[in-house]
N, C-alpha and C positions, 0 to 999 in steps of 0.2 A: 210288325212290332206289337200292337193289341194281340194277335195270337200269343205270342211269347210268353206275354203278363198274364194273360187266361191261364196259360197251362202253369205256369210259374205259380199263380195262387190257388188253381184246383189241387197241385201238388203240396203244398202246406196246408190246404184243409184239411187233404186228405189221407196228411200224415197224422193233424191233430185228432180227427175222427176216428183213425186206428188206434192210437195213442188212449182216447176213452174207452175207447171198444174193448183192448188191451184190458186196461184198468181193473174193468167193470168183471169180464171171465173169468179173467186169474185172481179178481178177488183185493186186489191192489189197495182200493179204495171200497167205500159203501156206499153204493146209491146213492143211498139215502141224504147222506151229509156230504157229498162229492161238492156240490153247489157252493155249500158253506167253506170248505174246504178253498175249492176254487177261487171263492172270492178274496178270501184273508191270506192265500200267494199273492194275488194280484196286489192288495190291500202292502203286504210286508213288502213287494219289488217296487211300488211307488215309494213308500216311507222312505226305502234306503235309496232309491232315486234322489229324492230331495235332501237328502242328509250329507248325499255324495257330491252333490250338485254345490250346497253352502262349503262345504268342505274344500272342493276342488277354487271356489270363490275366492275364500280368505286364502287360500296357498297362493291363488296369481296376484291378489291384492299385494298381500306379504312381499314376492319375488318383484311386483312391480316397485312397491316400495325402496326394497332395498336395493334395485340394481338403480334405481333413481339417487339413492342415499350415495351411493356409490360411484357415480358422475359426478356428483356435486360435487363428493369430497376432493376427487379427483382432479376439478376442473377447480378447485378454489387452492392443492397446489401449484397449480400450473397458474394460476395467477400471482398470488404470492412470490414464487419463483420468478415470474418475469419482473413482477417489481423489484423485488432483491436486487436482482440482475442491472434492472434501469440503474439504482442507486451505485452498483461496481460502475457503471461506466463514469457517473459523474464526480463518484470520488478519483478514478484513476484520471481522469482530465481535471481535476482540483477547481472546477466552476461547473455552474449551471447554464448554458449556454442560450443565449436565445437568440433573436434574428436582431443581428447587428450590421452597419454597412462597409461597406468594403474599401479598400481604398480610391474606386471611382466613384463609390457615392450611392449606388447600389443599395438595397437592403436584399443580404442574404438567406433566402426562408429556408434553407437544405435542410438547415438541424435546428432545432426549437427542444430542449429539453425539459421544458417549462410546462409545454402543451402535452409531452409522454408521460409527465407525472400525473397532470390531471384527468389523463386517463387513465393510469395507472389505480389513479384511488378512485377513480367513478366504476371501474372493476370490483374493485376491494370491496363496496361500496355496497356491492349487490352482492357479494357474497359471506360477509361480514354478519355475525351473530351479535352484535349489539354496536348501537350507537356511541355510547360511553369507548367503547373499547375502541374505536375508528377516533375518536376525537384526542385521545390518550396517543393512537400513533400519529396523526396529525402534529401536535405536543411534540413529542419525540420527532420528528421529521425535521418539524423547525430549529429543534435545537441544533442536529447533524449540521441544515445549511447554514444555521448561525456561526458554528465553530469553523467550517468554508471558507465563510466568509471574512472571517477573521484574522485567519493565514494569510487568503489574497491580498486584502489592505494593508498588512502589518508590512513594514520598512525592512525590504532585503537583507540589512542588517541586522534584523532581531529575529529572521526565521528560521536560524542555525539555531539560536535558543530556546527558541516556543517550539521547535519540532518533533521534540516527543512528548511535550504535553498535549499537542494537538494531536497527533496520535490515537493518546491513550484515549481521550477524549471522543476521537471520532468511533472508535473499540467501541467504547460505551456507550453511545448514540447505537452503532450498529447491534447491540447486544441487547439491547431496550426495546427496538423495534424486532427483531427475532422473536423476543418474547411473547411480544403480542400474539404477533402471528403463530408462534406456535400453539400459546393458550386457545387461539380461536378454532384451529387445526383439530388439536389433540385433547381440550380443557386440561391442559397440563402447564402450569406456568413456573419453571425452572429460572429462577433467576442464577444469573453466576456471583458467587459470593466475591467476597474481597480478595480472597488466596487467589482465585483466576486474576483476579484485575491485578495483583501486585506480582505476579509473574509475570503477567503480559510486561508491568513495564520492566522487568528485568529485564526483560526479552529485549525490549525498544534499546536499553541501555547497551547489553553485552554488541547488538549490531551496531553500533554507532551512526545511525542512520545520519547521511548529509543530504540536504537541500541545494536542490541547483535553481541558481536563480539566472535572470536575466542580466543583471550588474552582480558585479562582484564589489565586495566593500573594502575597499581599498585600503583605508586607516586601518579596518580589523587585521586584516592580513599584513599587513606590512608590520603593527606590534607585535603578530604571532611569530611572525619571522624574526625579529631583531632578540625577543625576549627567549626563543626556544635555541636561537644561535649562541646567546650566552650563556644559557643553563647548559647546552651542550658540549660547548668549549672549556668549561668550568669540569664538568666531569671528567672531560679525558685529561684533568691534569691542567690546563693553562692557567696563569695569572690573567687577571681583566687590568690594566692600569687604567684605563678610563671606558667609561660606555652613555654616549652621547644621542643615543639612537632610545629616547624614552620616549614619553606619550607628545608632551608638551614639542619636543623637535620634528615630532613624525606630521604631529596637529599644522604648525609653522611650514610647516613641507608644503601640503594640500591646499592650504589658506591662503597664503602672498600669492598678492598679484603679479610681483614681479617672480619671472620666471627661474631665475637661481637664487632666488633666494634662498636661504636655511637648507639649499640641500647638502651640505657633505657633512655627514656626520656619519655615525658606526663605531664599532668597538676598536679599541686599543689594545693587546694582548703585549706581556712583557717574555722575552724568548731570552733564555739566557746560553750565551753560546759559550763561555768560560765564568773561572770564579771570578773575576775581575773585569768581564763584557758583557750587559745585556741589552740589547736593540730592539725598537716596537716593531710590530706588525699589527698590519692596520689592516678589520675588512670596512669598508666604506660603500658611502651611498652619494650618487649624484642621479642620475635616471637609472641607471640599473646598478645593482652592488658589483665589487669589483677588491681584491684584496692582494699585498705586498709587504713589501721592507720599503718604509718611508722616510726620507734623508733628514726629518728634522728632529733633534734626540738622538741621533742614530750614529755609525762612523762609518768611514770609507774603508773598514778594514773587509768588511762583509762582503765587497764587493764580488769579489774574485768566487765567492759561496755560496750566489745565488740561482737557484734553480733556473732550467735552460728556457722554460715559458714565460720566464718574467722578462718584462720589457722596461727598458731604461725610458725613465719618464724626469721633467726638470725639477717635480719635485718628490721623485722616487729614484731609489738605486733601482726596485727591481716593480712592477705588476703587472697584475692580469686581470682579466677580466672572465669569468666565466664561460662555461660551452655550450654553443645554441642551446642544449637541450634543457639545459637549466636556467635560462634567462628570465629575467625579470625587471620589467620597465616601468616602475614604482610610479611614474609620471603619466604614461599613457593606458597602464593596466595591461599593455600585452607582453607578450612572451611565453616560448613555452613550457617555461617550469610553472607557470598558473594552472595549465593542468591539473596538474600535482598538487600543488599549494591550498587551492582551492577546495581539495575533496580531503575531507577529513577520513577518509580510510589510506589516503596514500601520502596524507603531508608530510607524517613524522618519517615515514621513510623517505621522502626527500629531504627533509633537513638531514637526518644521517648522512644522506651522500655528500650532501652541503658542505658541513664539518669534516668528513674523511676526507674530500679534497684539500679541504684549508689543513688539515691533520697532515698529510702526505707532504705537502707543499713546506710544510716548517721541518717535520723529520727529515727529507732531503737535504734542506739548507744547514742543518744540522751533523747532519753527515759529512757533506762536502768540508764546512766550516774545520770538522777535527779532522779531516785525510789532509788537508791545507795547512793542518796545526794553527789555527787561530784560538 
């Protein structure tokens, strides 16, 4: 191995010795100033050594820089992003969840939403360009789980009404906090002006968004029903002779303690089956509604005209009662027309079927009445 480097460095000397030798013959250089020469190469391959050297410095410095600049940014949205993200979960479960016990008594720790926010913002935390600006979303954070909380607490009954204000509200809570973070992201702070916000509630408005709750509100629905049955019946044409199914009899319904009390009440329609005959039909409410030709005001002439579903009752010539699918047990809250009833994207079309039955049910007897000549 020492051989090899022997001959290895006699062979560079003794290429640079030819190399002078070279020089000096043919005249290359001059003697004389070879020396001087010599030195001020050596002299110019150091200088641009060191020039190349800071040079080559500040470009890794730079690259280390920014590919650091470039993680961060990186890693501060992927935080951001997961917070967002925490925040869709606990608006789409409409709470904050934390360790609650169970029905044996248990405390459940599976899920704490409480503990993922506060890391959530001790993330933020560290990566966040000013204090001011973390404390502003903090602010805005609270506000989000205030309006939450809001909705939770508020009475079954009033959350079909507050539902698109909460909404719009939660939009705004989420479009506040975006902001921040984008400004810290990008320093670009886009707020959305009013024209976004008053489209969004168009928006809320055109989808008629309904709330499902755990209890249904019994009095609200049941006015919905009595009052959109009459404006219904009124448009295809009927007379109302009397309608006893207002706020105050519906009130009297749900209130007495005795059990029948104030139930049978409902609308009265006037049918006129000649110039000289008109007879009621009555739709009625005792636990579920139920509608007919009822004997009192009424004549025995109709008999013989009344449609084949109606049932002879002591104090009806003819009723019926509604079909499973449309039931309603105004007393206990079941039945399965509350599907329907309940969701405000499908109620008015259940009330249309409502009316076209009771519709159907008077034109047949109508019919029958003049093939009878009554």
């Amino acid at each position: 191995m020492k051989n090899k480097n022997f001959v290895f460095y006699g062979f560079i000397i003794a290429f640079v010795m030819l190399f002078l030798a070279s020089a000096v013959i043919f005249r290359v250089y001059n003697i004389e100033i070879l020396p001087s020469q010599f030195y001020g190469a050596l002299i110019g391959v150091f200088i641009t050594a060191i020039v190349t050297a800071f040079l080559l410095r500040g470009q890794t410095e730079g690259d280390e820089k920014r590919e650091k600049s470039v993680k961060v940014f990186e890693k501060k949205q992927e935080v951001y992003h997961c917070f967002l993200d925490k925040l869709k979960e606990i608006i789409q479960d409409g709470e904050i969840k934390v360790w609650k016990k169970d029905e044996t008594g248990k405390i459940d720790t599976s899920v704490d939403d409480l503990k993922d926010i506060f890391f959530q913002l001790a993330n933020i935390q560290m990566h966040i360009n000013s204090y001011d600006r973390l404390n502003d979303l903090l602010d805005k954070l609270n506000n989000l789980i205030a309006t939450m909380n809001e909705f939770a607490e508020s009475d079954d009954s009033d959350k079909q009404k507050i539902l698109g204000t909460i909404y719009s509200r939660i939009y705004q809570h989420i479009t506040e906090i975006t902001t921040i973070l984008r400004e810290d992201l990008y320093g670009d702070r886009k707020q959305t002006g009013s024209d976004m916000e008053d489209n969004m509630s168009k928006i809320l408005d055109t989808l008629e968004i309904n709330v499902t709750t755990k209890t249904l509100d019994k009095f609200g629905l049941q006015k919905y029903f009595w009052e959109t049955l009459a404006k219904k019946l009124e448009e295809k044409g009927y007379e109302i002779m009397s309608n006893s199914a207002d706020e105050s009899r519906i009130r009297l319904y749900y209130e007495s303690k005795r059990p029948r009390k104030g139930r049978w009440f409902g609308i009265k329609l006037a049918i006129k089956v000649n110039e000289n005959l008109t007879v009621p039909f009555k739709i009625e409410c005792w636990n579920t509604y139920y509608y007919g030709f009822p004997k009192k005001d009424s004549s025995d002439l109709i008999q013989n005209a009344l449609p084949v579903n109606l049932k002879k009752d002591p104090k009806w010539y003819g009723r019926t009662e509604v079909e499973e699918k449309k039931r309603l047990d105004w007393w206990t809250m079941k039945g399965k027309g509350f599907e329907q009833l309940s969701d405000t994207k499908r109620r008015d079309s259940f009330m249309n079927s409502v009316v076209d039955e009771i519709d159907k049910c008077i034109k047949e007897f109508k019919q029958k009445a003049k093939n009878i000549g009554i």
